[in-house]
SEFIZA-3560 file (N, C-alpha, C; in Angstrom, 3 decimals):
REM SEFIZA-3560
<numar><xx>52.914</xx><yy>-42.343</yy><zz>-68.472</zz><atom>N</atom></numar>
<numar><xx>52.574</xx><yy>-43.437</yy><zz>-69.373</zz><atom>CA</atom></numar>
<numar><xx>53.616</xx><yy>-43.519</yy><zz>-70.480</zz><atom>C</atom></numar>
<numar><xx>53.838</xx><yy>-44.750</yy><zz>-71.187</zz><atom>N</atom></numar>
<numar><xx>54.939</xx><yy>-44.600</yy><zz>-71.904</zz><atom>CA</atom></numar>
<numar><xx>54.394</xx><yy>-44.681</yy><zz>-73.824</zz><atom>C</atom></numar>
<numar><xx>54.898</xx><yy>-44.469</yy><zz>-74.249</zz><atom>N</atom></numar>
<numar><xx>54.296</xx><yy>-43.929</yy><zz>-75.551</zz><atom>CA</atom></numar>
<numar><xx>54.181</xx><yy>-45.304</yy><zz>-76.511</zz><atom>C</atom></numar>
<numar><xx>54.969</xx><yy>-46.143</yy><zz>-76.175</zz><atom>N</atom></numar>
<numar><xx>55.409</xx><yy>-47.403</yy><zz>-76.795</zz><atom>CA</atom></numar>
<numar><xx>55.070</xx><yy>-48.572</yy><zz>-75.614</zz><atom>C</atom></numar>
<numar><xx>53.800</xx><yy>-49.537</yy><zz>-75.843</zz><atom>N</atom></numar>
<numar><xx>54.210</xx><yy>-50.510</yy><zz>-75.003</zz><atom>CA</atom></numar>
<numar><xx>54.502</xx><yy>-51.636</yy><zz>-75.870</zz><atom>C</atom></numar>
<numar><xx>54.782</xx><yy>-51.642</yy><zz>-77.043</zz><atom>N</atom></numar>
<numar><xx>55.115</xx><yy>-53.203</yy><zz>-77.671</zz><atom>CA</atom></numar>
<numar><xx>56.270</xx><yy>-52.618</yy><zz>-78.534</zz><atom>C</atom></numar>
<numar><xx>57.446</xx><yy>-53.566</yy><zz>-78.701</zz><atom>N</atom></numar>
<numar><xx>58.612</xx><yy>-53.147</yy><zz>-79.516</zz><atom>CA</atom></numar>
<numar><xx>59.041</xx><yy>-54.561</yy><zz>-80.066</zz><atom>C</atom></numar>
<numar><xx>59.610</xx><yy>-54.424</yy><zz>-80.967</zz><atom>N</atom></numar>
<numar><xx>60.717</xx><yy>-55.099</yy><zz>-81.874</zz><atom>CA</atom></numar>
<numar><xx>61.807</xx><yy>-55.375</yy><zz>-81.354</zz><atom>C</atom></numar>
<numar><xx>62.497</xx><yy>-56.648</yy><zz>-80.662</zz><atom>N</atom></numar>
<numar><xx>63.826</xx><yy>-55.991</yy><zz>-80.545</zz><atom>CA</atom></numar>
<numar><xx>64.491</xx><yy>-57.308</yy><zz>-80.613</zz><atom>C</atom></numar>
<numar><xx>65.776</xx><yy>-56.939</yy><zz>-81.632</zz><atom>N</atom></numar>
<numar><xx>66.667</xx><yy>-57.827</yy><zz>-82.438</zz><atom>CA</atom></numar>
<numar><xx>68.063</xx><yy>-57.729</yy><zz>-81.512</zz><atom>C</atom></numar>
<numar><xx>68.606</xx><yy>-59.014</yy><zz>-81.472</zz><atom>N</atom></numar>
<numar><xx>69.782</xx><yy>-59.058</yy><zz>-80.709</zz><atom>CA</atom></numar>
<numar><xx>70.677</xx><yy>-60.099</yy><zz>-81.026</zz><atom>C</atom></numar>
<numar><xx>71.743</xx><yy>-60.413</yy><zz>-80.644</zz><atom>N</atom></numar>
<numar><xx>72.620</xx><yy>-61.319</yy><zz>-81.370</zz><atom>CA</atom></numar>
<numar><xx>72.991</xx><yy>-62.376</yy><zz>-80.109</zz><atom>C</atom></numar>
<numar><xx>72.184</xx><yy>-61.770</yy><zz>-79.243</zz><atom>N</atom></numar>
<numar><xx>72.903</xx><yy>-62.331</yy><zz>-77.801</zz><atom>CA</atom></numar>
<numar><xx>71.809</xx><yy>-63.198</yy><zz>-77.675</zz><atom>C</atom></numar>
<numar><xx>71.980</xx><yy>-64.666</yy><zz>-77.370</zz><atom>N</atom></numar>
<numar><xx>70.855</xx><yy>-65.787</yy><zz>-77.277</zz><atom>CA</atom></numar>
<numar><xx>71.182</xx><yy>-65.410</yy><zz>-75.446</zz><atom>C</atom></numar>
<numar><xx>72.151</xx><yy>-65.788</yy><zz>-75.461</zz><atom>N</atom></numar>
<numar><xx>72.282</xx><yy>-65.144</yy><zz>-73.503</zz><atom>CA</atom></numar>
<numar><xx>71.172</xx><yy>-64.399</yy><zz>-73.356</zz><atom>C</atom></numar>
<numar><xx>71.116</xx><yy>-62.806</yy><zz>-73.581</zz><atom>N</atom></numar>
<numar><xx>70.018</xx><yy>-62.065</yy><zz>-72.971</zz><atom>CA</atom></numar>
<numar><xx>68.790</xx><yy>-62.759</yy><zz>-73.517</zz><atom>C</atom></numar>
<numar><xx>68.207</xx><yy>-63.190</yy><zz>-74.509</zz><atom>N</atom></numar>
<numar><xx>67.129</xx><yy>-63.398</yy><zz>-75.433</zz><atom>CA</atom></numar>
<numar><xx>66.223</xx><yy>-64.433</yy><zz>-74.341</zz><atom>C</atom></numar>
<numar><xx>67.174</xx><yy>-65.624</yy><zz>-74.118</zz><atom>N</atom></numar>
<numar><xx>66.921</xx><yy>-66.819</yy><zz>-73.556</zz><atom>CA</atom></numar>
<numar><xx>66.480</xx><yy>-66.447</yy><zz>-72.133</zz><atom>C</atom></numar>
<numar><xx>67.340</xx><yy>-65.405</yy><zz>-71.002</zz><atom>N</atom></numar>
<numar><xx>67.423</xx><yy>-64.991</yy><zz>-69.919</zz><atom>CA</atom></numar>
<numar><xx>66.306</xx><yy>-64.176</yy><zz>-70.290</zz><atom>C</atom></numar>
<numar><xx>65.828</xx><yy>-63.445</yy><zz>-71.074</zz><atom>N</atom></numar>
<numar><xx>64.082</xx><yy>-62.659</yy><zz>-70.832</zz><atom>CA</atom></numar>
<numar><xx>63.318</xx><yy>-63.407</yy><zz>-70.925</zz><atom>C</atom></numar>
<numar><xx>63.072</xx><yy>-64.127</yy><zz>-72.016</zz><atom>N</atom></numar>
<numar><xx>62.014</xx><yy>-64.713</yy><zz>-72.027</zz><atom>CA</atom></numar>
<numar><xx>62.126</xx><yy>-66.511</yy><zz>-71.869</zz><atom>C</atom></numar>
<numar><xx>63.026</xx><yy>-67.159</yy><zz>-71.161</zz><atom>N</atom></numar>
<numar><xx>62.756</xx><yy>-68.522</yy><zz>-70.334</zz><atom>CA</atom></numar>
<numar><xx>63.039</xx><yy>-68.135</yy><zz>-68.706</zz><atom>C</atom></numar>
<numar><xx>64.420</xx><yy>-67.817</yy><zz>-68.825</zz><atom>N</atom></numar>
<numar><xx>65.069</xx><yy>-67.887</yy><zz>-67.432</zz><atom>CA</atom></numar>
<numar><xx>64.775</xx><yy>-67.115</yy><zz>-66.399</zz><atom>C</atom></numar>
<numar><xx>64.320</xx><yy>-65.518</yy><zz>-66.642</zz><atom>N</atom></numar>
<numar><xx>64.026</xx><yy>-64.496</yy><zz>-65.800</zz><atom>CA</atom></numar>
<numar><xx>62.896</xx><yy>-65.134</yy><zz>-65.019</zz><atom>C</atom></numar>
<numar><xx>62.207</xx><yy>-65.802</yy><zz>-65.174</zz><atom>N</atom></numar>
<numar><xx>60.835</xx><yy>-65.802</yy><zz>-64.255</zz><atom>CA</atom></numar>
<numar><xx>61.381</xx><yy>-66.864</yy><zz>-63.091</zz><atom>C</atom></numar>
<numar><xx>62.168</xx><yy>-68.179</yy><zz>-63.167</zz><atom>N</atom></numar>
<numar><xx>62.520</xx><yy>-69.021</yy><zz>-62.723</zz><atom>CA</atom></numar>
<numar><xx>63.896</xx><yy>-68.080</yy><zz>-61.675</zz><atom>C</atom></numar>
<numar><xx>64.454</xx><yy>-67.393</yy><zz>-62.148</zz><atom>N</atom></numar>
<numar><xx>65.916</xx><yy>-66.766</yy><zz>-61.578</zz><atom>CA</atom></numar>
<numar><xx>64.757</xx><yy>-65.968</yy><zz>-60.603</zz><atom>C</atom></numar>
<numar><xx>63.882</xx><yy>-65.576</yy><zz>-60.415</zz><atom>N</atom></numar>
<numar><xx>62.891</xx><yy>-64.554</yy><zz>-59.755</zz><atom>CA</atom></numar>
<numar><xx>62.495</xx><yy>-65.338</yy><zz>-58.066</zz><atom>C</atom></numar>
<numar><xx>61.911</xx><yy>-66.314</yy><zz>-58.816</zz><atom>N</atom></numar>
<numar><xx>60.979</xx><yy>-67.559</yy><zz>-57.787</zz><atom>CA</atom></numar>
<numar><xx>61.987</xx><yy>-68.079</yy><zz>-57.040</zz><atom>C</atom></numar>
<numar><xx>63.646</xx><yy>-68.366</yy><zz>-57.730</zz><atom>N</atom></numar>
<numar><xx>64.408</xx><yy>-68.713</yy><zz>-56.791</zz><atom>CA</atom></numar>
<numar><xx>65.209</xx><yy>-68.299</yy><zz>-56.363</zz><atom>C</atom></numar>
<numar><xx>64.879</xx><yy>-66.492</yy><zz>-55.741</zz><atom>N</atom></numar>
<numar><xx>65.353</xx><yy>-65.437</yy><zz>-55.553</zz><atom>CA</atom></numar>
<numar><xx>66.777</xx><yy>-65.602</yy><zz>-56.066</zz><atom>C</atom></numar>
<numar><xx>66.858</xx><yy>-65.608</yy><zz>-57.091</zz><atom>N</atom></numar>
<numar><xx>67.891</xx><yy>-64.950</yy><zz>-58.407</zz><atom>CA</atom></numar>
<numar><xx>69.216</xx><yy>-66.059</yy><zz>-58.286</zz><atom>C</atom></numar>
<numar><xx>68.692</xx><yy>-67.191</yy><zz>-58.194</zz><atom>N</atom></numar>
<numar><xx>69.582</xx><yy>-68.139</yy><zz>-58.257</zz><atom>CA</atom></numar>
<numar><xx>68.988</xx><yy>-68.864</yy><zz>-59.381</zz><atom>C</atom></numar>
<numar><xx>70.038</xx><yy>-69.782</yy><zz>-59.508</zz><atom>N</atom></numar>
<numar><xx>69.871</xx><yy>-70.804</yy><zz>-60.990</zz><atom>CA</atom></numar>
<numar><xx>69.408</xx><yy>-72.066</yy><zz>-60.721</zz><atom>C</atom></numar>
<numar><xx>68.693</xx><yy>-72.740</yy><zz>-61.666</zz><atom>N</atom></numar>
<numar><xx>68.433</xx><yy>-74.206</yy><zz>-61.256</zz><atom>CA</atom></numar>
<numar><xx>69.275</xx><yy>-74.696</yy><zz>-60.304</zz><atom>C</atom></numar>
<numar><xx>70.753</xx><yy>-74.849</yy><zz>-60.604</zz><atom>N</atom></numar>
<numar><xx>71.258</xx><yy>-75.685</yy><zz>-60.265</zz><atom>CA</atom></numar>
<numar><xx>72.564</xx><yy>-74.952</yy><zz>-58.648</zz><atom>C</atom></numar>
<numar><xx>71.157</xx><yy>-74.072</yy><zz>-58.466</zz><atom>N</atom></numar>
<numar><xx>71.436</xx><yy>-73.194</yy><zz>-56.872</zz><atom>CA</atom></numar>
<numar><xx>72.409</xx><yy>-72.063</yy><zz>-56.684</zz><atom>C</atom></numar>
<numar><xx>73.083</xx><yy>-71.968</yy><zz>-58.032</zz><atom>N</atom></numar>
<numar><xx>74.299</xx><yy>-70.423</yy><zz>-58.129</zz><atom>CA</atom></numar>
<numar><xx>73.808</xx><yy>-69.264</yy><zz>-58.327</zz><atom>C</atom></numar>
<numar><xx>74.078</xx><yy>-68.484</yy><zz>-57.402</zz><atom>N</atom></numar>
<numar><xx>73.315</xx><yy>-67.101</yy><zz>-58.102</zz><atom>CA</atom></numar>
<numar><xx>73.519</xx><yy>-66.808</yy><zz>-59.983</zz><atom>C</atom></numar>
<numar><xx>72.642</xx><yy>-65.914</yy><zz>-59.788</zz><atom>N</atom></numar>
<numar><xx>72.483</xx><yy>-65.442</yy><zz>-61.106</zz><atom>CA</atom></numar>
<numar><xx>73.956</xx><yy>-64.548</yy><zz>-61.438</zz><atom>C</atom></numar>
<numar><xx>74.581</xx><yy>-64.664</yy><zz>-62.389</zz><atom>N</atom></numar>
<numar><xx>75.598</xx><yy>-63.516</yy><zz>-62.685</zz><atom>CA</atom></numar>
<numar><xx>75.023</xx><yy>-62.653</yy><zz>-63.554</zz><atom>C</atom></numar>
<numar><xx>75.322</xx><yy>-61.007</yy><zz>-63.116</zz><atom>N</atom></numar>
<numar><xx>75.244</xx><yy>-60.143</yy><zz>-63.350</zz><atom>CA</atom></numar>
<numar><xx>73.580</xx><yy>-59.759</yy><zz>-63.151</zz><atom>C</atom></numar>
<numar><xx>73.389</xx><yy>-60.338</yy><zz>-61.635</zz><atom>N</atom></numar>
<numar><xx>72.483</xx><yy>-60.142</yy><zz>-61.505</zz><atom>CA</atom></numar>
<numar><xx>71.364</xx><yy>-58.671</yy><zz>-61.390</zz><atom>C</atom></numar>
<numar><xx>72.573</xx><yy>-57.309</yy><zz>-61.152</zz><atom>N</atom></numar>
<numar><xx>71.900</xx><yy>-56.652</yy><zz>-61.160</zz><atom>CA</atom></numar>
<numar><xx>71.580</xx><yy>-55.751</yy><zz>-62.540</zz><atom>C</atom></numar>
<numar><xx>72.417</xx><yy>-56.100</yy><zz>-63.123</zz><atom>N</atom></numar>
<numar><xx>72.086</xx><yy>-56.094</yy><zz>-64.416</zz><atom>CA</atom></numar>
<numar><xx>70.510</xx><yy>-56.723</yy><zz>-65.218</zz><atom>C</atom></numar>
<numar><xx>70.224</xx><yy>-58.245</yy><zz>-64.552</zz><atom>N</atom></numar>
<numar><xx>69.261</xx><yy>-58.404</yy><zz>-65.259</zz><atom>CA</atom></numar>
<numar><xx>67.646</xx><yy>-57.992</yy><zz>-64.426</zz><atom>C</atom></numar>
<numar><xx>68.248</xx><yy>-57.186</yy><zz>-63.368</zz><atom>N</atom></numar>
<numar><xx>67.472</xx><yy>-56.299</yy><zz>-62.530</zz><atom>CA</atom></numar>
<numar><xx>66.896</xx><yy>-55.502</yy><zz>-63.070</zz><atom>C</atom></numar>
<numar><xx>67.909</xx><yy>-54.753</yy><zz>-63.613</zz><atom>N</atom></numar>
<numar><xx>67.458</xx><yy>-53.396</yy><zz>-64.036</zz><atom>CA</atom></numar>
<numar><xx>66.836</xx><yy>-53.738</yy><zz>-65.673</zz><atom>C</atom></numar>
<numar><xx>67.197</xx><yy>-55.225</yy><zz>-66.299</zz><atom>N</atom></numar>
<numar><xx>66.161</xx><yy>-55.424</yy><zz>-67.677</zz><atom>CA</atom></numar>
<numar><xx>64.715</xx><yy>-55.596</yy><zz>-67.782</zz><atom>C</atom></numar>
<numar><xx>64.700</xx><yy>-56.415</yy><zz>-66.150</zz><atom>N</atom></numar>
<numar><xx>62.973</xx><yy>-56.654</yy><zz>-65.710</zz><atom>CA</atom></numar>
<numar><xx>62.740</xx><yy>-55.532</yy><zz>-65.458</zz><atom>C</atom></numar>
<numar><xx>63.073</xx><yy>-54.662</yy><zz>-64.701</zz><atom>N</atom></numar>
<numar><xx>62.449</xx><yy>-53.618</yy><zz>-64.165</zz><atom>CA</atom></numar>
<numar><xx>61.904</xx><yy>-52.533</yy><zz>-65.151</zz><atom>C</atom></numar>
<numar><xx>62.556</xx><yy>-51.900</yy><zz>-66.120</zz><atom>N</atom></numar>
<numar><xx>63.058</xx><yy>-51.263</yy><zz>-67.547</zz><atom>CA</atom></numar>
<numar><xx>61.616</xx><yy>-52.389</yy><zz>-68.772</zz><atom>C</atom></numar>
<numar><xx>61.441</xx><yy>-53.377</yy><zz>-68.722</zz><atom>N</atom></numar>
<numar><xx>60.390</xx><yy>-54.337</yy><zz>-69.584</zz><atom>CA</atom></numar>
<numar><xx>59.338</xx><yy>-54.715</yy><zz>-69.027</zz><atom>C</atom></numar>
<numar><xx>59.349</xx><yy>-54.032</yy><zz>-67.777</zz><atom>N</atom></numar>
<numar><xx>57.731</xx><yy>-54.999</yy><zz>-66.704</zz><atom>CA</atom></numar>
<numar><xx>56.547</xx><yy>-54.294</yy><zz>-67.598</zz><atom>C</atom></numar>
<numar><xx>56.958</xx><yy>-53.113</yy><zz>-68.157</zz><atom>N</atom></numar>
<numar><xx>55.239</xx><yy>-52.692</yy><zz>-68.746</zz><atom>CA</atom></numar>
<numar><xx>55.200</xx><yy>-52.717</yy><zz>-70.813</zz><atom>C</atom></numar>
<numar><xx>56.270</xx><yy>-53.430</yy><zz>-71.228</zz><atom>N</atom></numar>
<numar><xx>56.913</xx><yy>-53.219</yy><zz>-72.335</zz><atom>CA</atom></numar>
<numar><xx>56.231</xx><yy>-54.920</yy><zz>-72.793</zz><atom>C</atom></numar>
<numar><xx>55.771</xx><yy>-55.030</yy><zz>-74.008</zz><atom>N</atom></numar>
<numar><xx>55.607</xx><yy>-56.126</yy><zz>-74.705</zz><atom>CA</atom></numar>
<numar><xx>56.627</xx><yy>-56.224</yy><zz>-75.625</zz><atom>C</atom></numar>
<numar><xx>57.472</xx><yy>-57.205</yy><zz>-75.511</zz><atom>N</atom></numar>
<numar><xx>58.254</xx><yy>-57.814</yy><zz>-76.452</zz><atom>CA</atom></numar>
<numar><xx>58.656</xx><yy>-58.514</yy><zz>-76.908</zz><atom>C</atom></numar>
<numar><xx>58.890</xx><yy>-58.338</yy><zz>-78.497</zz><atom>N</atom></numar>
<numar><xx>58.880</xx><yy>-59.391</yy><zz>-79.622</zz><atom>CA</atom></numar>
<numar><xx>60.289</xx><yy>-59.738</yy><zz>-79.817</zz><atom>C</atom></numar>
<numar><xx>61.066</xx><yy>-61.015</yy><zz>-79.146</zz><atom>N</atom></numar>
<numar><xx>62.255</xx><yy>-60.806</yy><zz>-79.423</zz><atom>CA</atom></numar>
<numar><xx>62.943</xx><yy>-61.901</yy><zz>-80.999</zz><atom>C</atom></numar>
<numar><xx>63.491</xx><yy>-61.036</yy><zz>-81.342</zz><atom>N</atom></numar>
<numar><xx>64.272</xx><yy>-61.740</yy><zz>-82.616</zz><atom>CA</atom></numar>
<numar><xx>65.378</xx><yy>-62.216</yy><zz>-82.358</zz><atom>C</atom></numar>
<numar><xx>65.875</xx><yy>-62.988</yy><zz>-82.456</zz><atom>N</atom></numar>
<numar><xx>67.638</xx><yy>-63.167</yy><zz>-82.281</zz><atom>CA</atom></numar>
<numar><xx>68.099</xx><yy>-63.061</yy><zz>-83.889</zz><atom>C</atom></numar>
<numar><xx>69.546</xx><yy>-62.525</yy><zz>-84.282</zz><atom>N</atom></numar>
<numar><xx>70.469</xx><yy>-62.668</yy><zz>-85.394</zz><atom>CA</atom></numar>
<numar><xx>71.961</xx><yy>-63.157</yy><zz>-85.497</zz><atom>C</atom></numar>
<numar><xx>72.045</xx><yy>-63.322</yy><zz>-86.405</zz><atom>N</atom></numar>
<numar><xx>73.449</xx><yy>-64.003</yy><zz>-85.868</zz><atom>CA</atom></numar>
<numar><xx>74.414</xx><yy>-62.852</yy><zz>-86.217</zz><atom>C</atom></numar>
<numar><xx>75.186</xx><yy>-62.718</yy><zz>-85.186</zz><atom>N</atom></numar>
<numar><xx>76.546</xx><yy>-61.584</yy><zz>-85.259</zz><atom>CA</atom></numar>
<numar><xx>77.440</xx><yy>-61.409</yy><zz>-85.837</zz><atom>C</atom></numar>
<numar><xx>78.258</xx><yy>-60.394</yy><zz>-86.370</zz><atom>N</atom></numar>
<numar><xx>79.230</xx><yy>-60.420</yy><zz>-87.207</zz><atom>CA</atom></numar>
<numar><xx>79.304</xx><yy>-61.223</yy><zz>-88.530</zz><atom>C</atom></numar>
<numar><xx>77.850</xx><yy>-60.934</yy><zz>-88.975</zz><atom>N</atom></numar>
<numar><xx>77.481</xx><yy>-61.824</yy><zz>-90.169</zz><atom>CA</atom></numar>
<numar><xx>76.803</xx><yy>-60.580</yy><zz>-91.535</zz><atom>C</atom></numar>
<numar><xx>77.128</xx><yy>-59.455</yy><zz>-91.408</zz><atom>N</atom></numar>
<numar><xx>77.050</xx><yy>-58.770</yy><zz>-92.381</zz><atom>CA</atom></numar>
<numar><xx>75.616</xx><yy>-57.909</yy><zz>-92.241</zz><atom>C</atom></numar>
<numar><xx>74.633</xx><yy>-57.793</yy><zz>-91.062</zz><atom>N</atom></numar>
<numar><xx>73.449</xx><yy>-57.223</yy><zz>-90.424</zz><atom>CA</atom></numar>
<numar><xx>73.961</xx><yy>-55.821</yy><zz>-90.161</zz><atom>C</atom></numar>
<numar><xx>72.956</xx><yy>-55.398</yy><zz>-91.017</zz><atom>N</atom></numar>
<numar><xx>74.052</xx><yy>-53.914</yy><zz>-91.186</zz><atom>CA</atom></numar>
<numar><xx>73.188</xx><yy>-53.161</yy><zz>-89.902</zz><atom>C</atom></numar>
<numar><xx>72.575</xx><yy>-53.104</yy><zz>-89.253</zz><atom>N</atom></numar>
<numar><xx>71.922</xx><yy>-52.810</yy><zz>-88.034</zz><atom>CA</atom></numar>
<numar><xx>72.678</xx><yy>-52.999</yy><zz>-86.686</zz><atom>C</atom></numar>
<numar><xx>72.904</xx><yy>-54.424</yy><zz>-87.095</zz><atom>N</atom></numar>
<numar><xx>73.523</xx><yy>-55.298</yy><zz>-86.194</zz><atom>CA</atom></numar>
<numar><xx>75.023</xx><yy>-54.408</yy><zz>-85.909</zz><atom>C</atom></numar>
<numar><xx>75.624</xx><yy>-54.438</yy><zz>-86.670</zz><atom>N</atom></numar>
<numar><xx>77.028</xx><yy>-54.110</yy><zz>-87.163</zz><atom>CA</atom></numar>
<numar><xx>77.103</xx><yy>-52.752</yy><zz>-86.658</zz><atom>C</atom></numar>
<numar><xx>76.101</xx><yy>-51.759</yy><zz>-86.730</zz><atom>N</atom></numar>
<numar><xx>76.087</xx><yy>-50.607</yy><zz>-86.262</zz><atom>CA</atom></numar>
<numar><xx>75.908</xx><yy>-50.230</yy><zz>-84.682</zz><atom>C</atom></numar>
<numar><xx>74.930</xx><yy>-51.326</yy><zz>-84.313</zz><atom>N</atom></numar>
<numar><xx>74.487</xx><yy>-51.563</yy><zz>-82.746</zz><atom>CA</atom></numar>
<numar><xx>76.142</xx><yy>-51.993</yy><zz>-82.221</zz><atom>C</atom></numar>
<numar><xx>76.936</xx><yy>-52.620</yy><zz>-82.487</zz><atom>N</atom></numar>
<numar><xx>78.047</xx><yy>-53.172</yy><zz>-82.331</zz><atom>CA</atom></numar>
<numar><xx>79.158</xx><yy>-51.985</yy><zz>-82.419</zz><atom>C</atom></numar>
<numar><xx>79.028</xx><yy>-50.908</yy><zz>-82.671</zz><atom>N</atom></numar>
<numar><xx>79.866</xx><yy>-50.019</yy><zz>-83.251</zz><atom>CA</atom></numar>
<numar><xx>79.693</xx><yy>-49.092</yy><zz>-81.819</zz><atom>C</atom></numar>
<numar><xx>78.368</xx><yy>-48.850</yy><zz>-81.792</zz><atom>N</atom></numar>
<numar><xx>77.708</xx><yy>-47.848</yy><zz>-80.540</zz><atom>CA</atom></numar>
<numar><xx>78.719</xx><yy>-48.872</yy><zz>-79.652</zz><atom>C</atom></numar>
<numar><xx>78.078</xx><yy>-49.703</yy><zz>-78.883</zz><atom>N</atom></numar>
<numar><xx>78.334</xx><yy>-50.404</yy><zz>-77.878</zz><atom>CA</atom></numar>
<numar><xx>80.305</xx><yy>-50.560</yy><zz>-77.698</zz><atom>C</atom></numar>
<numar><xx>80.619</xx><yy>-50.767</yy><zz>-78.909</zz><atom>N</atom></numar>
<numar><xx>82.375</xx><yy>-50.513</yy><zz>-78.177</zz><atom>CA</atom></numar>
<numar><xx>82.554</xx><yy>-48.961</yy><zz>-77.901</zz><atom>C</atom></numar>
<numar><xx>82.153</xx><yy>-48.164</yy><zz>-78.749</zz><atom>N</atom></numar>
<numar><xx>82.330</xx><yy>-46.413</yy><zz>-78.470</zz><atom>CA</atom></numar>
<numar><xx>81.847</xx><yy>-46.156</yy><zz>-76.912</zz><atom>C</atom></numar>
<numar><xx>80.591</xx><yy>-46.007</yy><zz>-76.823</zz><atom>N</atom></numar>
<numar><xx>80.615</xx><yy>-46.328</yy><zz>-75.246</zz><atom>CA</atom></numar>
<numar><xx>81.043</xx><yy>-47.206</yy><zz>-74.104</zz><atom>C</atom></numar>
<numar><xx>81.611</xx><yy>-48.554</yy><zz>-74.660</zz><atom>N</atom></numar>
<numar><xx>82.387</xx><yy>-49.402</yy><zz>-73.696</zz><atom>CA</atom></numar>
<numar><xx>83.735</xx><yy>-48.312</yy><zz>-73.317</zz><atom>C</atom></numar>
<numar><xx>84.044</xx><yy>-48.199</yy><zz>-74.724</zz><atom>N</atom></numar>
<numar><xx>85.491</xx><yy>-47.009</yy><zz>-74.539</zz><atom>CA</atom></numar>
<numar><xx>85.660</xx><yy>-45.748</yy><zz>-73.971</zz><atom>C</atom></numar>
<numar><xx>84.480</xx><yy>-45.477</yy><zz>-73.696</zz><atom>N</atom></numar>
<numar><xx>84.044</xx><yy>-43.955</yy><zz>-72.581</zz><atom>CA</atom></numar>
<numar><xx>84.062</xx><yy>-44.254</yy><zz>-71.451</zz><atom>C</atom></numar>
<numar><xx>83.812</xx><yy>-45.364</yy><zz>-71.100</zz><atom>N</atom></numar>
<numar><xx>83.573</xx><yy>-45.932</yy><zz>-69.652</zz><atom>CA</atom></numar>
<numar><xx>84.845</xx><yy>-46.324</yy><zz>-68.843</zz><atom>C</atom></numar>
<numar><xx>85.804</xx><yy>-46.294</yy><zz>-70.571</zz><atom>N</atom></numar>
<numar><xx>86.872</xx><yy>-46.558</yy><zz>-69.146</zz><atom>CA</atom></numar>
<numar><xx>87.755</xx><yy>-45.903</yy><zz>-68.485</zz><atom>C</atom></numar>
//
């Protein structure tokens, strides 16, 4: 069981925000293609977000980036340090 089923979660990316909570259910029904019949890109990526949120309630915020969100700014800091491990 997981200790947390409802979270907070702030992001700068309207891409992912929009893709959880409009697009994922529609990309699903038309086995992971888009309205307008192209697969989904990075589809297994947004595989593993449904899969990872199927028992998770969430509240999503969007912020705007590189706008002085000192959270933000820090989440942004992680994410190149590990982009830079990866390569």
């Amino acid at each position: 069981a997981r200790r947390h089923s409802e979270i907070e979660l702030h992001t700068d990316s309207q891409y992912v925000k929009n893709g959880m909570q409009s697009w994922m259910k529609n990309w699903k029904k038309n086995n992971w293609h888009t309205a307008d019949k192209k697969p989904v890109k990075n589809q297994d990526l947004w595989m593993q977000l449904d899969e990872l949120s199927g028992a998770i309630k969430i509240h999503w915020h969007w912020v705007r980036g590189h706008n002085g969100n000192e959270m933000n700014e820090r989440c942004d800091e992680l994410a190149r340090t590990a982009a830079e491990k990866l390569k």
